[in-house]
N, C-alpha and C positions, 0 to 999 in steps of 0.2 A: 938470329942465325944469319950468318953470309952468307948465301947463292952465289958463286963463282960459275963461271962459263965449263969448270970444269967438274963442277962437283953437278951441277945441271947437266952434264950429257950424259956422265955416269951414272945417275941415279935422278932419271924423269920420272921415273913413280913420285919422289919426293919433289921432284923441284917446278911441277906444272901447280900445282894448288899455290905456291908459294908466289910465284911468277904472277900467276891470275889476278891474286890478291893483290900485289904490286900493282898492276896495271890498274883493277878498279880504284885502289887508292888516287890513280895517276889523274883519272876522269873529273873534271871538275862536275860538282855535284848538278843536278837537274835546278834547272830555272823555272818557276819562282818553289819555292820551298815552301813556302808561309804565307799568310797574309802580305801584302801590298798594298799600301796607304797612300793615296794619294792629298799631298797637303796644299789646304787652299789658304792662301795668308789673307784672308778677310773673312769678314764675316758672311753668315749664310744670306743667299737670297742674291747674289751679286750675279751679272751675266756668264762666268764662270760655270757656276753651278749645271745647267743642264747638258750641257755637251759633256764635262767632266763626271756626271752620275750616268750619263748613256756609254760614254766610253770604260766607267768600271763596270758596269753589268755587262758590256760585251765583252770585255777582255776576263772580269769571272767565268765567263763561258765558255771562253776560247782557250784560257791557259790555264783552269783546273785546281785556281787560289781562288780568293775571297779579294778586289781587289774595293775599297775603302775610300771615300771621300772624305776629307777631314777637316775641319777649319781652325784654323791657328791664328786668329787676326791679333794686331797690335802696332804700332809704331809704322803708320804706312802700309803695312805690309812685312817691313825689316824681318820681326819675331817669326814669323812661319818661312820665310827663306833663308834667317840664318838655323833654324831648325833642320831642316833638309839639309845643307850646307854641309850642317856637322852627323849629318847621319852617315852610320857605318854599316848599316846589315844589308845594303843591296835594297831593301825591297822599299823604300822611300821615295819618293816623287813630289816636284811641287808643279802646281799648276795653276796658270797666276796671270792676270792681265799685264798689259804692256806696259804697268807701273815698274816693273821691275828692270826697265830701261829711264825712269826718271829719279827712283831713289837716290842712287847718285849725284845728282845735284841737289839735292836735299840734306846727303850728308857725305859730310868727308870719311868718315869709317862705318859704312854701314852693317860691319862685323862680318862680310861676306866677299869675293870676288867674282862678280855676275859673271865672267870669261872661264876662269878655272875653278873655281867651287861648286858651279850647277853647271854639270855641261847639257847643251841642248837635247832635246829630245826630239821634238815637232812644234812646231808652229799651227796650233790645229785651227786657226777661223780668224777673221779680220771683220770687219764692219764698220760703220758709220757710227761716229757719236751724234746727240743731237742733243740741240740746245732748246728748251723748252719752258716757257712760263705759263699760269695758271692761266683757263679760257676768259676767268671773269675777275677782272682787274688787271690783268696785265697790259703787260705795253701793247701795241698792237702788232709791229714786226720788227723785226731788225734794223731798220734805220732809225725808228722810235727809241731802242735801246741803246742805239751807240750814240742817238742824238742825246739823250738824259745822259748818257756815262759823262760823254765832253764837257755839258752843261755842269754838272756836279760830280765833280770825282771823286771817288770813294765809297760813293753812297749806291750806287749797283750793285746789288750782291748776288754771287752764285753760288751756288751747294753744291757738293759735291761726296764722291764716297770717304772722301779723306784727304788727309796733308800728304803730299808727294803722290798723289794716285795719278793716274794719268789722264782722268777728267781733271783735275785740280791744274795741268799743266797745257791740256788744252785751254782751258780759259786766262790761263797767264799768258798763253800767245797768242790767243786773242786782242788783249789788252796789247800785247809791243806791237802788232800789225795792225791793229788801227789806231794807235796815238790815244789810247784812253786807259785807266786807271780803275778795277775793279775791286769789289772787297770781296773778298773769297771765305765762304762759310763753310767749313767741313765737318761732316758727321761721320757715324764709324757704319759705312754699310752704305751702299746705292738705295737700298729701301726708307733707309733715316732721312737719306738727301730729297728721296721725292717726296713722302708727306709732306716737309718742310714748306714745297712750293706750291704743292695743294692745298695747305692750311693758309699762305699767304704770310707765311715766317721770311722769306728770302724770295725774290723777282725773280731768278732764275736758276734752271736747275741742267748741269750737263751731264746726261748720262747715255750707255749705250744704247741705241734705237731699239733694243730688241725688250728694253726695260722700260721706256717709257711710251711705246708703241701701243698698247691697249689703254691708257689713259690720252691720247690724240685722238685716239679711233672713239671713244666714248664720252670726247668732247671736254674732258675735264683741264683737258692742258693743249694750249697751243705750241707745234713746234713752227721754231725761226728760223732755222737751220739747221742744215747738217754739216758734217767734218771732211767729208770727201772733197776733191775737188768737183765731181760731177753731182747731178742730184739724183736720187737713188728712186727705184722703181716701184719701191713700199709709198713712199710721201711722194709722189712725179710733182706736187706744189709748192713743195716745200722748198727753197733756194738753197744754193750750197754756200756756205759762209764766204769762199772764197769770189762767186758771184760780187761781194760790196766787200770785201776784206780779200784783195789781190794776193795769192801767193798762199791764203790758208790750206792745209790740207793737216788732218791730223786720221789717221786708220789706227781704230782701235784693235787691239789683236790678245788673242788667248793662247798661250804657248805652255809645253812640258818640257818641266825640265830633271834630270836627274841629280844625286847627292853624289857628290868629289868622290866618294869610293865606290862606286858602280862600276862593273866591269863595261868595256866598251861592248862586248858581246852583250849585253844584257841591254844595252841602249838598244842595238842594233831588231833586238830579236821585240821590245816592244815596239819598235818605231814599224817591225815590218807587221806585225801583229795586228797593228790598226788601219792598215792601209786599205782593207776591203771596205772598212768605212765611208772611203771617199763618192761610193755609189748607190749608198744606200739610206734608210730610213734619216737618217742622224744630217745627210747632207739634207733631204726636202726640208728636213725640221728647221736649220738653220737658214734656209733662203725662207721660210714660213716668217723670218724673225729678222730679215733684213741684213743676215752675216752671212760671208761665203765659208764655206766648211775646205779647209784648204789640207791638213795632215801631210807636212811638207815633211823632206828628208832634214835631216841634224844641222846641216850648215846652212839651209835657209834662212833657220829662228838663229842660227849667230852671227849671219851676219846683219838680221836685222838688229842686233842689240848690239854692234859695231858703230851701226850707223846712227842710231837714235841717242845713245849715251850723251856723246858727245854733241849733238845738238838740242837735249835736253839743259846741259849745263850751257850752255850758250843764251838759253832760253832766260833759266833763273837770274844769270848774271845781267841780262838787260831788264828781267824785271823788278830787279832788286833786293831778290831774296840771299840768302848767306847761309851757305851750308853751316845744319848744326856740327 
């Protein structure tokens, strides 16, 4: 039935129920409706994990869904961001280290557009990676390891969480700023990468401080560095790579992102959602761990994946790799 302007004034007993229901149709429906899955593209166990399990237990609490940590690992990373990517119900997320500003030089189609397929959400924590070999046999510091790399190239190997992850790319620009050539060992997980260098499989292993930070403290692994340009106030002994390697700096960072069909309201309203976090439990936890707890607005996290992209690929191409 048509509601006209005229059949509405003549007859408001009929035309208010009708109106009403018009308008609530008009409302877009309440955010979140359902479950909210947060997708992690690695496997479990990765620096990732604990801020992104603290941030869905507070935001199940806060917004009155069940919100879900999920891991999707594979290709990199690729399979759990082109997952998100192609998700359509709104209630999707990926939250995902700063590999997802190296994939791209890794592959010429990574079936996704880091810019328009996952628009940002937050930028939530940044940190130091460190570079770290076993206490007993290992080299002794950093000069000892760039001196063996120079001596025999090739034969240094590092582990890493995976091919394209962004340990995998800090230790390739490693290799172009100081003139040496490493062999790069990848396992599927930061957990697979550290036994590796505890059993004495691989010399060296790069991963984020907050991951290999209780094996330093309990003697099992020496760290030789860190990624910052300064030295961090967890390790105050420990040198900053770019100390003997001029110009290093690499900050590892943990970012959300949302799926192409997310309303922008719906970015807005989790991004403002988590902001009380900035002061509370979740930040001590992460200076406990060597990372600052950052939960920046939407255009911080894009423009740092502006910025990195493109210096990623710069990276691979001096190191000789060739996007698949």
């Amino acid at each position: 039935m048509r509601i006209t302007r005229r059949l509405a004034l003549a007859t408001p007993a009929l035309a208010a129920p009708a109106l009403w229901a018009a308008s609530l149709r008009a409302q877009p429906a309440a955010w979140p409706n359902r479950p909210v899955r947060l997708v992690s593209p690695f496997a479990p166990g990765g620096p990732q994990d604990m801020p992104a399990r603290f941030i869905c237990e507070y935001l199940t609490q806060r917004l009155g869904q069940p919100f879900i940590l999920e891991s999707r690992a594979g290709a990199g990373g690729a399979l759990g961001m082109q997952h998100v990517a192609q998700a359509t119900d709104g209630h999707t997320f990926l939250v995902t280290s700063s590999a997802i500003s190296t994939l791209p030089a890794m592959r010429r189609d990574p079936g996704f557009d880091p810019f328009t397929d996952l628009p940002a959400v937050s930028l939530i924590s940044e940190s130091p990676l460190a570079f770290t070999t076993r206490a007993n046999g290992g080299v002794a510091d950093l000069a000892a390891l760039l001196a063996r790399a120079k001596a025999a190239p090739g034969t240094v190997s590092f582990a890493t969480s995976g091919i394209g992850s962004a340990t995998h790319f800090a230790g390739e620009l490693l290799g172009v700023k100081a003139g040496v050539r490493l062999l790069h060992v990848p396992y599927r997980g930061a957990s697979l990468a550290m036994n590796a260098v505890l059993a004495g499989d691989v010399d060296l292993v790069i991963g984020d401080v907050s991951i290999v930070l209780q094996h330093v403290r309990a003697g099992s692994l020496r760290a030789l560095a860190t990624s910052l340009p300064q030295r961090i106030a967890l390790l105050p002994d420990v040198p900053a790579m770019a100390e003997q390697v001029p110009g290093y700096a690499v900050p590892f960072w943990i970012g959300l992102f949302a799926a192409r069909a997310t309303p922008p309201a719906v970015i807005a309203q989790v991004n403002a959602a988590m902001a009380p976090l900035r002061q509370g439990e979740l930040a001590q936890r992460m200076a406990e761990l060597g990372a600052t707890l950052l939960l920046s607005e939407p255009g911080v996290l894009a423009a740092r994946l502006r910025q990195e992209i493109p210096q990623w690929k710069d990276v691979a191409a001096n190191a000789g790799i060739t996007p698949e």
